[in-house]
C-alpha positions as CSV (number, residue, x, y, z in Angstrom):
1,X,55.8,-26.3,-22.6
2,X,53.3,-24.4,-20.3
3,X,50.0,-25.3,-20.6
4,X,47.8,-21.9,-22.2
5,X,44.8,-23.4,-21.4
6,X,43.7,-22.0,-17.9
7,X,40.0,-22.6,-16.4
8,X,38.3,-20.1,-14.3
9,X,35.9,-20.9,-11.8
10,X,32.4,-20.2,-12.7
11,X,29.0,-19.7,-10.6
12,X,26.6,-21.7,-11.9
13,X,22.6,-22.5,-11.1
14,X,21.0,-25.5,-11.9
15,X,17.4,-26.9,-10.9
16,X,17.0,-30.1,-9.8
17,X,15.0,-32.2,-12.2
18,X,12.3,-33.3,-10.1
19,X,9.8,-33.1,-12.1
20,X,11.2,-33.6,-15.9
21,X,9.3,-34.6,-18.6
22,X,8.1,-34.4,-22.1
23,X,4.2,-33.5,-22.0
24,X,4.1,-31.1,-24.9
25,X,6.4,-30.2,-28.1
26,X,7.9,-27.2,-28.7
27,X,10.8,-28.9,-30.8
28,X,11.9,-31.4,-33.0
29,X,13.1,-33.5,-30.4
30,X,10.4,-33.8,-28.3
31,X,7.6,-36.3,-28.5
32,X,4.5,-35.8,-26.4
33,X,4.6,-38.3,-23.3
34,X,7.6,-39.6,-24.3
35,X,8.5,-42.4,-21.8
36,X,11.2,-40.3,-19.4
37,X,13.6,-42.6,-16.9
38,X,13.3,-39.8,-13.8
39,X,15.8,-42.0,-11.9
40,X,18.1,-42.1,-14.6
41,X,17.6,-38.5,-14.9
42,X,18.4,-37.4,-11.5
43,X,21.4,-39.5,-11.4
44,X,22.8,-37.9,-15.1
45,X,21.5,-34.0,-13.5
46,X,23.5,-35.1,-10.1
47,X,26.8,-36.3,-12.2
48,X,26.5,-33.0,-14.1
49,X,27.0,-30.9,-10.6
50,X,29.1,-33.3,-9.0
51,X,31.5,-32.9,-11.9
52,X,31.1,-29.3,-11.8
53,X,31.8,-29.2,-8.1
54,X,34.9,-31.6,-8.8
55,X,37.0,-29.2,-11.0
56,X,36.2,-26.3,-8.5
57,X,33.2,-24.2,-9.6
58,X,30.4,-23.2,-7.7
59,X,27.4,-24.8,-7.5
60,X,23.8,-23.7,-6.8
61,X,20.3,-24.5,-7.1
62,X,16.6,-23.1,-7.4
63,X,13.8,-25.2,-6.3
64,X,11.8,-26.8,-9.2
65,X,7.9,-26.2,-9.6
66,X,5.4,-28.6,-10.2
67,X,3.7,-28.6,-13.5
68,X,7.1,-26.7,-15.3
69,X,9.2,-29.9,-17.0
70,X,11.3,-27.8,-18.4
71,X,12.0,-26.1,-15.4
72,X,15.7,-27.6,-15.4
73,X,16.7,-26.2,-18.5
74,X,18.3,-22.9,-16.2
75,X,20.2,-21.6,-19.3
76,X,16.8,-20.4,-20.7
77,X,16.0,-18.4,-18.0
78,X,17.8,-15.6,-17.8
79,X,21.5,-14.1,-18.7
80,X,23.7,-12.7,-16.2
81,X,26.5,-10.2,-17.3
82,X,28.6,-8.9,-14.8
83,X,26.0,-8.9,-12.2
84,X,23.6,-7.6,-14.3
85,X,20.2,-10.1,-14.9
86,X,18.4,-10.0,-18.1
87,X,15.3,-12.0,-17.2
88,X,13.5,-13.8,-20.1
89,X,10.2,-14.0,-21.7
90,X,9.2,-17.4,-23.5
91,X,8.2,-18.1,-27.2
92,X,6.2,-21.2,-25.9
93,X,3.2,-20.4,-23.5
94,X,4.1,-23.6,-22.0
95,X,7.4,-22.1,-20.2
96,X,6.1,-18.6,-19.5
97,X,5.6,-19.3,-15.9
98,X,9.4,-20.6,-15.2
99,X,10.6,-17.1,-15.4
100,X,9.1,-16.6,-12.4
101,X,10.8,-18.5,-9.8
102,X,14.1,-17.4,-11.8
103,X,13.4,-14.4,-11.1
104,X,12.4,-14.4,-7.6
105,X,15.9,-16.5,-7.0
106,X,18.0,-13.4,-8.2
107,X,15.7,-10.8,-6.4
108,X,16.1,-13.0,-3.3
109,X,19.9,-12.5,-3.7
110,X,20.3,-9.3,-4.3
111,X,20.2,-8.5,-8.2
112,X,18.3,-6.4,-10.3
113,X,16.4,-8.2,-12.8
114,X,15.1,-6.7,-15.8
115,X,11.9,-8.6,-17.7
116,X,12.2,-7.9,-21.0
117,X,9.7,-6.9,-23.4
118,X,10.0,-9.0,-26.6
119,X,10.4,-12.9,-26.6
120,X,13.9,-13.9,-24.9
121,X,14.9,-16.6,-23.7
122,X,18.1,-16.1,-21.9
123,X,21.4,-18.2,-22.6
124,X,19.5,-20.2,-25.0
125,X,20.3,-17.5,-27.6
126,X,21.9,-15.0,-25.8
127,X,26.2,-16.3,-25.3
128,X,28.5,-13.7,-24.1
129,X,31.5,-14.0,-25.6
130,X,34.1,-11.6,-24.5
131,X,33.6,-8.4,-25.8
132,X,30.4,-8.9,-27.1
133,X,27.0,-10.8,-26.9
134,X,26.4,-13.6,-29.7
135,X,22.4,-13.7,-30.7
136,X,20.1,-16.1,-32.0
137,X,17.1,-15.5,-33.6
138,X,14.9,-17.6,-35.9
139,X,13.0,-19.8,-34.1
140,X,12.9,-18.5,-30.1
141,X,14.4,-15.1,-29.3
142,X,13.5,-11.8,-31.6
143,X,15.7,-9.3,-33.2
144,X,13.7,-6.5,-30.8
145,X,14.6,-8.9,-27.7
146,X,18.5,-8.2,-29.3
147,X,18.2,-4.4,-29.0
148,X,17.2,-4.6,-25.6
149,X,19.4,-6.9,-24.6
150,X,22.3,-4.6,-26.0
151,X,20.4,-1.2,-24.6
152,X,19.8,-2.7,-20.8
153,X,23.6,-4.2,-20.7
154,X,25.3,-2.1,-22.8
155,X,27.2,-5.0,-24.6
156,X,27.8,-4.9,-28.2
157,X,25.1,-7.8,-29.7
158,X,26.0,-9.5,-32.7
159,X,22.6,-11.0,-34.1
160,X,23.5,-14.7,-36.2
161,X,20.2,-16.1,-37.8
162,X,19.7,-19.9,-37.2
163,X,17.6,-21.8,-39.8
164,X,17.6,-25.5,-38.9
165,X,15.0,-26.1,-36.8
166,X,16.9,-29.3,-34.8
167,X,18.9,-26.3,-33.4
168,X,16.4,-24.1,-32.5
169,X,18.5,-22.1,-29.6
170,X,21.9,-20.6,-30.4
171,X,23.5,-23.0,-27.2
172,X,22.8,-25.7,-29.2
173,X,24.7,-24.9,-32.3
174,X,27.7,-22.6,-30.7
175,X,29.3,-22.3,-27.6
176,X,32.0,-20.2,-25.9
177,X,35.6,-21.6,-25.5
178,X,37.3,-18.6,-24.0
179,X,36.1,-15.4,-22.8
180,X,39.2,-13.7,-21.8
181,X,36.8,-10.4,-21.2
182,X,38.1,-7.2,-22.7
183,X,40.5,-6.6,-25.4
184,X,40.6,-10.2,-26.2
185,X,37.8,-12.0,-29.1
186,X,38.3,-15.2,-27.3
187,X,37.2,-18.0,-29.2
188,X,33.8,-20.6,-29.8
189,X,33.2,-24.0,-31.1
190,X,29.7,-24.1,-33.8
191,X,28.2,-26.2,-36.3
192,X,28.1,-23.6,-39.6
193,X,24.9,-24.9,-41.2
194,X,22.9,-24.9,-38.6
195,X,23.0,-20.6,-39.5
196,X,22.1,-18.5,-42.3
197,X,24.5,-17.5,-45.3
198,X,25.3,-14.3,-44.2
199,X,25.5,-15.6,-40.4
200,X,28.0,-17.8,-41.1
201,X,30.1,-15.5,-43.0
202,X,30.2,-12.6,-39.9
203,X,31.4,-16.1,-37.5
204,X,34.1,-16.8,-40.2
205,X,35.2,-13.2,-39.5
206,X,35.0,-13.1,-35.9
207,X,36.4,-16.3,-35.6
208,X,38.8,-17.4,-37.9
209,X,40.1,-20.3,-36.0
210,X,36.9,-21.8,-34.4
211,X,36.2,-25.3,-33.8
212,X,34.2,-26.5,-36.6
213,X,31.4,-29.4,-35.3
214,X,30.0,-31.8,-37.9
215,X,26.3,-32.3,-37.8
216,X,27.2,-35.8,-36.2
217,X,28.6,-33.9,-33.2
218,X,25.8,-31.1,-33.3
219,X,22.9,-33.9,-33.2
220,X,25.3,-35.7,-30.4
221,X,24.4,-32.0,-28.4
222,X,28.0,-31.8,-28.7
223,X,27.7,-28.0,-28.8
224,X,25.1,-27.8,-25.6
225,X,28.8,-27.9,-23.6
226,X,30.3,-25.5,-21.1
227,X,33.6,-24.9,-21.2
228,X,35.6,-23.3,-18.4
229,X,38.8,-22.0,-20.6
230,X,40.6,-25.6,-20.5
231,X,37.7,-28.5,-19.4
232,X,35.4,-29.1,-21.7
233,X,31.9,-30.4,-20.5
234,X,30.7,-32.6,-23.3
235,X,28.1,-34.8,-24.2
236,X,30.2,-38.5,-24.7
237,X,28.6,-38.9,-28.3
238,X,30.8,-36.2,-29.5
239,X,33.6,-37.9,-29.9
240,X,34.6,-35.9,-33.2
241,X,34.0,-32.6,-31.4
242,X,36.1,-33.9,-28.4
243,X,39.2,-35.3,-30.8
244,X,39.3,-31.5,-32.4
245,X,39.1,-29.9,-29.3
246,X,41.5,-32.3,-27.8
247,X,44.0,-31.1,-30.3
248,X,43.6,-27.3,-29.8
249,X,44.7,-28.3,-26.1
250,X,41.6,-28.2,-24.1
251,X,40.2,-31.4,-22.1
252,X,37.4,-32.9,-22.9
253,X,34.9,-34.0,-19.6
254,X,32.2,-36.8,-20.9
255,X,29.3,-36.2,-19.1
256,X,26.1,-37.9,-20.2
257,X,23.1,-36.3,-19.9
258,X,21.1,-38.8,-22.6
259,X,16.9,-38.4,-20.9
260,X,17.3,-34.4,-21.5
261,X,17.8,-35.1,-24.7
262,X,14.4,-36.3,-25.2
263,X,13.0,-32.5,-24.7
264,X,15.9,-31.2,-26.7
265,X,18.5,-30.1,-23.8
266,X,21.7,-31.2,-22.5
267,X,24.7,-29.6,-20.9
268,X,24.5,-26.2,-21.1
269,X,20.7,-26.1,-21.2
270,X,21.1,-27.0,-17.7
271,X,23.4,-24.7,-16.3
272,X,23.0,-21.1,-15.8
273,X,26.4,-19.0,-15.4
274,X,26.3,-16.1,-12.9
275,X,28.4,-14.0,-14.1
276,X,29.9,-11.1,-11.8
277,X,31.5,-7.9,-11.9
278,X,34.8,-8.6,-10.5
279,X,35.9,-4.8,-11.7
């Protein structure tokens, strides 16, 4: 039988965790001066791209900034639909000043990059999923950041209300598992109480046959992943998530990225897709 599962390359961008740490809290997860192992760290951060590099996608890198810890969580920083950069603007005062450098990357290379108005902050709640943008609110990005989003890259925005505070971005509860781009749905992998009644109803709709997650796997950050259309990028306390997944054909890729999980990231937090227009 033919395998349907069939990963396309991605661009990604990463920042180097050189200077990672827990100083403040903006989260559950995070615990002021929580002792941080930077050479344990590096080492999970350079695994991460090595693995990325390994099954074929591309690989680049911003240089971090002293005094921004969270500066390796790239996802937040922007989104990035078909060449088109949607810059962000963060809830906590603490990150405002990473948007910079983000931004001076992309200009640097060529792309337009929009600063938005109302609080975004970038992948973190924004997930393009095929036809459409999926949209957290609730804790970090606004319903106004939504309409802009939708205005500036004139992609349908589907707004989904989170309300458990342990998942405070949308990449933490939900995440893409194909994006087969247009005419398709696709499909995504979530954790259903992490989101409001009527938020869960309108992802039953879209997507009868997601991957359910257990809270388990959700508190594993087994929905920070990235998933390339077959390989799965997981977090190896999962192991629920990565049996259902497993069975629906796609691969599972351990990759353990344990210290970010002090400030409440993993994976995907960590990985910025740059996404193209290949039209």
């Amino acid at each position: 039988m033919t395998d349907p599962r069939v990963p396309r390359r991605r661009r990604f961008l990463v920042c180097e965790p050189r200077h990672f740490a827990v100083q403040y809290a903006i989260n559950p997860w995070m615990q002021p001066d929580a002792p941080v192992d930077t050479v344990l760290a590096l080492q999970q951060w350079r695994a991460l791209t090595d693995t990325y590099r390994a099954h074929g996608h591309t690989v680049e890198t911003v240089e971090p900034v002293p005094g921004l810890p969270d500066m390796v969580f790239a996802a937040n920083a922007a989104v990035v639909v078909e060449g088109r950069v949607f810059g962000s603007l963060f809830h906590a005062p603490e990150r405002r000043p990473e948007s910079v450098p983000y931004a001076a990357w992309f200009k640097g290379r060529g792309f337009d990059v929009h600063q938005p108005e109302a609080v975004c902050e970038g992948e973190g709640d924004l997930v393009p999923a095929g036809r459409w943008i999926l949209a957290g609110t609730g804790f970090r990005t606004t319903r106004a950041a939504h309409r802009e989003v939708q205005e500036h890259l004139g992609v349908p925005v589907i707004g989904l209300t989170l309300v458990d505070p342990y998942f405070y971005h949308l990449d933490t509860a939900l995440f893409v598992l194909d994006d087969a781009g247009h005419g398709t749905d696709g499909n995504i992998a979530y954790y259903p109480e992490a989101f409001s009644p009527g938020s869960r109803e309108a992802l039953a709709r879209l997507y009868p046959d997601a991957v359910l997650a257990t809270r388990e796997d959700a508190m594993a950050f087994g929905l920070n992943s990235v998933c390339d259309g077959r390989h799965v990028f997981i977090s190896p306390g999962a192991t629920g998530l990565a049996e259902r997944l497993a069975d629906r054909g796609y691969v599972p890729v351990p990759v353990d990225l344990s210290e970010f999980h002090k400030a409440g990231g993993g994976i995907k937090c960590c990985t910025q897709e740059i996404r193209e227009n290949h039209s």
